[in-house]
NUFI-249987 format. One line per field, with one value per residue (C-alpha): x negated, y, z; residue in one letter; residue number from 1. Coordinates in steps of 0.25 Angstrom, whole numbers. Each point is the difference from the previous one (the first is absolute). Example, Ala and Ser with C-alpha at 12.3 -4.5 7.8 and 13.67 -1.06 7.14 Angstrom:
2
X	[-49; -6] .
Y	[-18; 14] .
Z	[31; -2] .
res	[a; s] .
n	[1; 2] .
This chain:
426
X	[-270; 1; 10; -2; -6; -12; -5; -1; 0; -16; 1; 10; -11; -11; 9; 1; -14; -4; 12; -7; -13; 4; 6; -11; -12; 8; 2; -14; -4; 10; -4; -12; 4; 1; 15; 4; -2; 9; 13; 3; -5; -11; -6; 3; -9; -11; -2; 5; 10; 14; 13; 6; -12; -1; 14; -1; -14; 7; 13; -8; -3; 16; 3; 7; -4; -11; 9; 4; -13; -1; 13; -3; -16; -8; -4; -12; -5; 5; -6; -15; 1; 4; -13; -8; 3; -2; -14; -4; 3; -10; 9; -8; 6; 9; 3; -1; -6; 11; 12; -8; 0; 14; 4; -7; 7; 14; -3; -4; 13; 7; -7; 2; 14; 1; 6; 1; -1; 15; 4; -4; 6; 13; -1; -1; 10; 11; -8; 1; 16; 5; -12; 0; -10; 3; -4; 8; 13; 0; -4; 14; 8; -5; 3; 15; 3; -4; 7; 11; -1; -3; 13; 8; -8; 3; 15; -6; -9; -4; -4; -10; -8; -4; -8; -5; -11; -4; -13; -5; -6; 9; -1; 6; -8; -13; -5; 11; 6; 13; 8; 13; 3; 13; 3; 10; 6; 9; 8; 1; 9; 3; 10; 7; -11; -10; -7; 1; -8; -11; -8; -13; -7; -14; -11; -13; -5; 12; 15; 11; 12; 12; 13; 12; -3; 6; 9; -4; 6; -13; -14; -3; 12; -3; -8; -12; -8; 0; 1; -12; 6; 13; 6; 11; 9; -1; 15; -2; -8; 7; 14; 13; 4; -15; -1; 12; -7; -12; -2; -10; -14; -9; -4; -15; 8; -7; 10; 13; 11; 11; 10; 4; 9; 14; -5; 5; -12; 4; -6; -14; -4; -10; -6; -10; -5; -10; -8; -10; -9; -9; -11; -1; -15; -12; -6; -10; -8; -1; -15; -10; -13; 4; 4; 15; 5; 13; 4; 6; 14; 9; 11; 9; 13; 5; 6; 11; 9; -1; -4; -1; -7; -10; -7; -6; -3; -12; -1; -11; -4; -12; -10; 4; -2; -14; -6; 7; 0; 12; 2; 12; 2; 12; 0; 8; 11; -3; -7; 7; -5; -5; -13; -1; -9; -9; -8; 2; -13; 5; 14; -7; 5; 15; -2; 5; -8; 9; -5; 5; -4; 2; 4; -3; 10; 5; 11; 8; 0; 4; 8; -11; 3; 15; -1; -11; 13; 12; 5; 1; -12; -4; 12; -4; -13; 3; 8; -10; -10; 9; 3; -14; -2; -7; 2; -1; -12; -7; -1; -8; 8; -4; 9; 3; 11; -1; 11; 6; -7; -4; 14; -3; -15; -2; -7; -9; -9; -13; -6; -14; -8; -14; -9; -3; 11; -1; 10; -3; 14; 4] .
Y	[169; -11; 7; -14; -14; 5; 11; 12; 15; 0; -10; 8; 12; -9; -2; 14; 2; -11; 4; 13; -2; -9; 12; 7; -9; -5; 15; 4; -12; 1; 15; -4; -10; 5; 9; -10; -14; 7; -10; -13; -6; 8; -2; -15; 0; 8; -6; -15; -2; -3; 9; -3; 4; 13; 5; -5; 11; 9; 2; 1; 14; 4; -6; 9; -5; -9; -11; 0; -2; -13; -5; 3; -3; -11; -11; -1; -9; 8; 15; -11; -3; 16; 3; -10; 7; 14; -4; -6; 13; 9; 12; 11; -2; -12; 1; -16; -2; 7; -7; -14; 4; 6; -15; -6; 9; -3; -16; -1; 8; -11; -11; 7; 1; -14; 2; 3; 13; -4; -2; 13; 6; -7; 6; 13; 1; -5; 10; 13; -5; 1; 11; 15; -1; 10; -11; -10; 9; 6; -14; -5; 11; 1; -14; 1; 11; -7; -10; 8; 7; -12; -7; 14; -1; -15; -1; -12; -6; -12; -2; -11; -7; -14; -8; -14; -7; -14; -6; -13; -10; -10; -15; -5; 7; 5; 9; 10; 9; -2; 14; 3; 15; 4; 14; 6; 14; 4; 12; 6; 9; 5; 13; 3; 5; -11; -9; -15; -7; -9; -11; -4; -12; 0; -8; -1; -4; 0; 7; -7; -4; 0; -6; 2; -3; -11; 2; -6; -1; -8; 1; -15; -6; 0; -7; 11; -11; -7; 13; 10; 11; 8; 12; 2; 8; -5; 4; -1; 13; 6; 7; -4; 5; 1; -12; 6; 13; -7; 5; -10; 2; 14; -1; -5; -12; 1; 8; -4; 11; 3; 12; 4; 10; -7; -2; 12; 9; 0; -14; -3; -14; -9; -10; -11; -6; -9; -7; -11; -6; -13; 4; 16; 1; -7; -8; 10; -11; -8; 3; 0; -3; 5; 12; 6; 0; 9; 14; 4; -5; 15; -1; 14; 6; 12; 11; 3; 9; 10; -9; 2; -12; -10; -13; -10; -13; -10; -14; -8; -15; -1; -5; 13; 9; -4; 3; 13; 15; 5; 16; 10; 10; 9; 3; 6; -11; 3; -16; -10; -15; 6; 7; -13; -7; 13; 2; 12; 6; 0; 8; 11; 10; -5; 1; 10; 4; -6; -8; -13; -12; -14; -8; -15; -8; -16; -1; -10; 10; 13; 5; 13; 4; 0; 8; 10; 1; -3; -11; -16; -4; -14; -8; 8; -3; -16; 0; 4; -10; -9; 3; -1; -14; 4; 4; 14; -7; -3; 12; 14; 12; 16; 11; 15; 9; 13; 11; 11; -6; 7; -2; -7; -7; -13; -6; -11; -9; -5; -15; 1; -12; -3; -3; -12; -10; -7; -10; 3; -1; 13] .
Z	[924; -13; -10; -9; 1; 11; -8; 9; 1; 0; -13; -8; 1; -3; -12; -3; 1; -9; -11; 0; -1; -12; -6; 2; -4; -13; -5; 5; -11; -9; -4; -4; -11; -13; -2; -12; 7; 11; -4; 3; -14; -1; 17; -4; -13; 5; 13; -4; 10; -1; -4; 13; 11; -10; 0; 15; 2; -8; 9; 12; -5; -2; 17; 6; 13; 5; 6; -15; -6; 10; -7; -15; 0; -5; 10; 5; -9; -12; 7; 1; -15; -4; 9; -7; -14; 4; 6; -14; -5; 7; 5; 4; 12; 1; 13; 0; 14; 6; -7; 5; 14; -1; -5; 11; 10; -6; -1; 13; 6; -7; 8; 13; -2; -5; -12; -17; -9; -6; 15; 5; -12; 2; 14; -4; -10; 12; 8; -9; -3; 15; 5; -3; -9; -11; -12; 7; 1; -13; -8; 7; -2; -15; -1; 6; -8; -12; 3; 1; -13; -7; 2; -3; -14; -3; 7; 9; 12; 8; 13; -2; -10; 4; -10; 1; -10; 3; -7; -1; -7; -9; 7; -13; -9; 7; -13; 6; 10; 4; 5; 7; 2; 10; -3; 12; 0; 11; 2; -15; -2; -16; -3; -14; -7; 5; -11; -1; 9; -4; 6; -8; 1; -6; -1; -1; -11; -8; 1; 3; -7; 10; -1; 8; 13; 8; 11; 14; 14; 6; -7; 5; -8; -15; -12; 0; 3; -13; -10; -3; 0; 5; 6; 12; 9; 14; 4; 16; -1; -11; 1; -5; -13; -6; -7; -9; -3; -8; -13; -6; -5; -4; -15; 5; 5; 13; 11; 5; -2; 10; -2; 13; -4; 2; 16; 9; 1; 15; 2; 3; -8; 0; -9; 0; -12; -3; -13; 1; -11; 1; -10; 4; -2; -3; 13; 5; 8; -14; -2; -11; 3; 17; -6; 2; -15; 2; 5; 13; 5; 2; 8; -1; 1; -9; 9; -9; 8; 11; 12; 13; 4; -9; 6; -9; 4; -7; 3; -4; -1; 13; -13; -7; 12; 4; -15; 0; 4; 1; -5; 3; -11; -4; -14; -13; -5; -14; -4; -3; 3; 14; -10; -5; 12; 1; 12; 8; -4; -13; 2; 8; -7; 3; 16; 9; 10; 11; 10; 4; 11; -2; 10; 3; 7; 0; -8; 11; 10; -5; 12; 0; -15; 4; 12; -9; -12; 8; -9; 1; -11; 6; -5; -15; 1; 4; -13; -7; 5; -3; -13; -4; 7; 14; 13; 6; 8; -14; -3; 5; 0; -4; 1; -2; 5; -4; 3; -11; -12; -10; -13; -12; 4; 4; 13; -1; 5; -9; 5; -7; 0; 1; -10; 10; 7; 13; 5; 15; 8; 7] .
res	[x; x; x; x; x; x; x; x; x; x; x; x; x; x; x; x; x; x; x; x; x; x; x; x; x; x; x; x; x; x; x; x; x; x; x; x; x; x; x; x; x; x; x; x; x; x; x; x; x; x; x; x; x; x; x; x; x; x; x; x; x; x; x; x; x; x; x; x; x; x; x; x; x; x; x; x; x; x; x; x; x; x; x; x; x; x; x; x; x; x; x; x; x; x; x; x; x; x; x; x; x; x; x; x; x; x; x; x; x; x; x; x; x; x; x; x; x; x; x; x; x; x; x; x; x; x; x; x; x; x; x; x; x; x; x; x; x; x; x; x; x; x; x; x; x; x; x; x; x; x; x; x; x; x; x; x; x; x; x; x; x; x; x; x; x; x; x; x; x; x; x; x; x; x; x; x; x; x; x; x; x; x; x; x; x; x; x; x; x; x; x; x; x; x; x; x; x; x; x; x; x; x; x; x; x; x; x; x; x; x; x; x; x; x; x; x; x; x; x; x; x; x; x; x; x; x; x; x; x; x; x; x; x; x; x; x; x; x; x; x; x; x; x; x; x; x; x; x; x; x; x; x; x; x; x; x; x; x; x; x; x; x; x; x; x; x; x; x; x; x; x; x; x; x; x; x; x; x; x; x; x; x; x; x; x; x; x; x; x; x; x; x; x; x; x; x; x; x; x; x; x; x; x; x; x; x; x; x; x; x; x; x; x; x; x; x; x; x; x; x; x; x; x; x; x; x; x; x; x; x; x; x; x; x; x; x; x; x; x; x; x; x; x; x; x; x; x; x; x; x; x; x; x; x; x; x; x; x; x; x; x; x; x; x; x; x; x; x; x; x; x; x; x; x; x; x; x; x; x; x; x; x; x; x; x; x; x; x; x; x; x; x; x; x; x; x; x; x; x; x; x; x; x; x; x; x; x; x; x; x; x; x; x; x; x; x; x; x; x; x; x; x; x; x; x; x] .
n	[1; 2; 3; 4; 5; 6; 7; 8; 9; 10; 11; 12; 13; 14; 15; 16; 17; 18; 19; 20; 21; 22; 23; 24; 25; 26; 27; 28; 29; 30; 31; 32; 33; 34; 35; 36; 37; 38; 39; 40; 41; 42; 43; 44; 45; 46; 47; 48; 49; 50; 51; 52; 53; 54; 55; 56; 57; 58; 59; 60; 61; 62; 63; 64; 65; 66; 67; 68; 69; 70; 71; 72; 73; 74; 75; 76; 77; 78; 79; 80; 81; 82; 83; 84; 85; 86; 87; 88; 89; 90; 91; 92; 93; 94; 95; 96; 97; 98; 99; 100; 101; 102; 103; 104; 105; 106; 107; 108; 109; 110; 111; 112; 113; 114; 115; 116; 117; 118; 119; 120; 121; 122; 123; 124; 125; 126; 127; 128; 129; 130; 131; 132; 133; 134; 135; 136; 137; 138; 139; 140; 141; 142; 143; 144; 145; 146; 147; 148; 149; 150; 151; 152; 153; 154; 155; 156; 157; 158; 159; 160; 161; 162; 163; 164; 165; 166; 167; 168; 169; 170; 171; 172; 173; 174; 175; 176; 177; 178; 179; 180; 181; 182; 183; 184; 185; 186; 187; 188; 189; 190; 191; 192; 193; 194; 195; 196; 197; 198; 199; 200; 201; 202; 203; 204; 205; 206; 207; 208; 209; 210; 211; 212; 213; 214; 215; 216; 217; 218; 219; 220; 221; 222; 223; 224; 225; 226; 227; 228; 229; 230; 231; 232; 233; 234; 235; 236; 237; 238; 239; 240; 241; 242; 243; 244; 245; 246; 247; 248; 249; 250; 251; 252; 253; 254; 255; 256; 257; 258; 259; 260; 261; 262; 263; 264; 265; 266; 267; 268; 269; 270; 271; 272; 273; 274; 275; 276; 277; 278; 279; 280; 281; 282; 283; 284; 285; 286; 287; 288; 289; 290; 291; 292; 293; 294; 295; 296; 297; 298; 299; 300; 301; 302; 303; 304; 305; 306; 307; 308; 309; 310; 311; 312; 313; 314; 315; 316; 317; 318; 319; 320; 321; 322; 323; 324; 325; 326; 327; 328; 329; 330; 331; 332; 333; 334; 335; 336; 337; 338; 339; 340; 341; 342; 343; 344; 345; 346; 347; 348; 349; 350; 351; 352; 353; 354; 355; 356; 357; 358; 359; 360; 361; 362; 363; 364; 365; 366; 367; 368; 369; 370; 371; 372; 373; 374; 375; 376; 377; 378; 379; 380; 381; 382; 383; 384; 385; 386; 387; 388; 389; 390; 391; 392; 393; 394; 395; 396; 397; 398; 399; 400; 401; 402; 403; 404; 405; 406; 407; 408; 409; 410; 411; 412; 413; 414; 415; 416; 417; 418; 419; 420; 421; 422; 423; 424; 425; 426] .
């Protein structure tokens, strides 16, 4: 019997087996390795690979399951590199030909269930959530009661999280990107002893300077077009009352203040702001010599409350999508400037361990995203479009959706580009 998207009994202890045997392999080599490189800095160093596929090997040997392993391993690319280094290092034993077979074995599983490493691990995780599976049960349960605790300590919650970051190139002024970001909250609830609530806006190569943002019945009736930058609250998905409660701007200058205090804690609110900014970063695509001359795009959303539910949603010019990777990350909110254009590589250290799938999708149908988060995003993600000068149909769509985030880190999504461009249509 399928329990999800064709994969069956015999392939989830296929799975298993393979999880395990990674497990095994892995510490089989890894207790050869000298005791003082055994971190993630010092595997990286001595072997030459990146911090990320080393704190990725290095969990494998904390998984409390094998099903787990398959979630928070490398892929099979980055286990091929990790074998690559070991075998210029002439263990005794390196165990090498046995972790290539085990790679083959896994790779082509994953061809005979016609899929991807991050599809079958999103798989999993819906699997272990609704199955009996003691990892599954007791990661939810720790979640929920998290959760719970979390918004006793802070005197407030939200139900979802819904952010929105569109990306593309400046018609008027090619040298640059221009970015519209929604963000949507839905369901907050904030007691007496609650903090004021904040909404950042940061850039990425620069922080912001906001104003008082502009208050708006329809997103496609304003000026925006002729102004370069600017922030506002989109009233049809904010309640009554709010735009009374703001409280102006952080000392940085770059977060909107509301006090919420004078609203009856027995109402749920919801707010939506936005900010846009014509110049947001340098024009990736703008080469020298054919070589990409700027860092990664980041699109993010700080989790700054209890949350029950978080989905971040990146929109991206076609050009911008086809000369970039995109990476999901979850990460401490202790930069400012989104680390200052930084790749991911660079902010290892910052990154839970976490894992999260990004989705693809066309941003003028997104009937699938609304049905997975129970909440109306297309006419959100038209305004955005349209604020930014396209339509949904210009533009290629990724998403996350991650349920009980981790309080106070921010979700995000890094678009690095290639050292290389092509102008090949999707």
């Amino acid at each position: 019997m399928d329990f999800l998207s064709g994969i069956n009994s015999s392939n989830l202890i296929s799975l298993k087996d393979i999880g395990a045997e990674y497990q095994n392999i892995i510490k089989k080599i890894v207790d050869q390795i000298p005791v003082n490189v055994r971190t993630v800095a010092g595997l990286s160093k001595w072997l030459t690979i990146s911090h990320s596929n080393s704190q990725r090997i290095l969990y494998i040997l904390t998984c409390a399951s094998p099903l787990e392993v398959i979630l928070h391993m490398p892929s099979i690319q980055g286990i091929q590199y990790f074998l690559l280094a070991i075998k210029s290092k002439s263990l005794t034993n390196d165990h090498s030909d046995d972790l290539n077979v085990l790679n083959q074995k896994f790779g082509n599983l994953l061809l005979e269930l016609n899929t991807s490493h991050n599809q079958i691990k999103k798989n999993i995780r819906q699997y272990l959530e609704f199955s009996n599976e003691p990892i599954g049960k007791a990661q939810l349960a720790l979640k929920q009661s998290l959760l719970s605790s979390n918004s006793r300590i802070a005197d407030a919650s939200i139900e979802s999280v819904i952010g929105i970051n569109c990306s593309v190139v400046n018609k008027k002024n090619p040298e640059f990107l221009s970015e519209v970001v929604i963000a949507n909250r839905n369901g907050m609830k904030f007691g007496p002893r609650s903090s004021y609530f904040m909404q950042p806006f940061v850039g990425n190569e620069k922080n912001y300077l906001l104003e008082t943002p502009e208050l708006l019945t329809d997103l496609h009736d304003n000026d925006f077009e002729n102004r370069s930058t600017g922030q506002f609250l989109y009233q049809k998905y904010t309640s009554s009352k709010v735009s009374s409660c703001f409280a102006g701007l952080s000392d940085s200058g770059n977060k909107l203040v509301y006090d919420f205090k004078n609203i009856d804690s027995d109402n749920l609110i919801d707010i939506c702001l936005g900010h846009f900014d014509r110049e947001s970063e340098r024009n990736p695509l703008q080469t020298n010599s054919g070589q990409i001359n700027s860092g990664p795009t980041i699109h993010g959303i700080e989790c700054r409350m209890p949350t029950k539910r978080l989905t971040l949603i990146s929109l991206m010019d076609r050009e911008l999508a086809l000369n970039s990777i995109a990476i999901a990350g979850n990460y401490m909110t202790n930069f400012s400037a989104q680390e200052q254009s930084k790749n991911p590589e660079e902010v290892w250290s910052d990154r839970f361990s976490n894992e999260i799938v990004i989705n693809m999708f066309d941003p003028s149908q997104a009937a699938a995203i609304e049905s997975e988060i129970n909440y109306p995003v297309q006419e959100l993600i038209n305004s955005a479009a349209k604020l930014n000068g396209r339509t949904p149909d210009e533009l290629i769509g990724y998403y996350i959706t991650v349920e009980y985030p981790l309080w106070f880190t921010t979700y995000r999504m890094y678009f690095e580009y290639s050292n290389s461009l092509t102008t090949t249509d999707l």
